[in-house]
N, C-alpha and C positions, 0 to 999 in steps of 0.2 A: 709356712708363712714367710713373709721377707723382715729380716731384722739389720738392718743399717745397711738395706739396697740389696742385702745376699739373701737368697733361699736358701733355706733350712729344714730338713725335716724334722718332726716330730720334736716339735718345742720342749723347751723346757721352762717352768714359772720364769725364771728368770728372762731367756728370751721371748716369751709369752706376754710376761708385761709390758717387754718394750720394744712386741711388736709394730709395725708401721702396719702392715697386714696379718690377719688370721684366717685361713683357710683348713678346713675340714673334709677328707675325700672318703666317701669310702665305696669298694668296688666289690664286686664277688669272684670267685674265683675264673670266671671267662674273661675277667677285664674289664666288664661291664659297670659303668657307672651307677651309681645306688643313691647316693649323695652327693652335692659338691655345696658348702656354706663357705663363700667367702666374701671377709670384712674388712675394709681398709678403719684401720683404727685411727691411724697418726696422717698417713698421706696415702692419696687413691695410687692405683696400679693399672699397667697397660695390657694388653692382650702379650705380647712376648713375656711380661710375668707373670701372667698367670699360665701362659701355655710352660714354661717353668717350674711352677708351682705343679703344675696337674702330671708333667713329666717325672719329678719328683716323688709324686706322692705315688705313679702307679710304679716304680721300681722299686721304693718301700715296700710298698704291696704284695707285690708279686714276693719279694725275697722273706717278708713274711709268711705269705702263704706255702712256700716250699717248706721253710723252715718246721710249720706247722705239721706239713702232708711227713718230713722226715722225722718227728717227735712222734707220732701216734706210727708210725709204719714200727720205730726200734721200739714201742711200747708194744704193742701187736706181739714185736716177736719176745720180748721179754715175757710173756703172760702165756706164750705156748709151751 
């Protein structure tokens, strides 16, 4: 979302509430777009903010998704 002009990722209530925008991404593991909901709450936004926003949310993504693939890989070997 944008909270006093800056992108941010993954809100928190606080910055959540007083969001100016709230955007929601979600992608699957090719990068591939699944969803995109976004809401100018307080004040609208341009295409360089949301190309921002959407640049943001896939390098969460993605460093989620590794993150993901390396938890079940060292569970994997812990179980062998």
């Amino acid at each position: 979302g944008i909270v006093d002009g800056k992108v941010l990722l993954d809100l928190n209530y606080i910055e959540d509430s007083a969001a100016d925008v709230d955007m929601n991404v979600a992608m699957n593991k090719a990068g591939q777009l699944i969803e995109i909901q976004g809401t100018s709450e307080a004040a609208p936004f341009d295409r360089e903010q949301l190309d921002a926003m959407l640049d943001s949310a896939t390098a969460g993504i993605r460093k989620l998704l590794r993150l993901q693939r390396q938890a079940v890989k060292q569970a994997m070997g812990a179980t062998q």
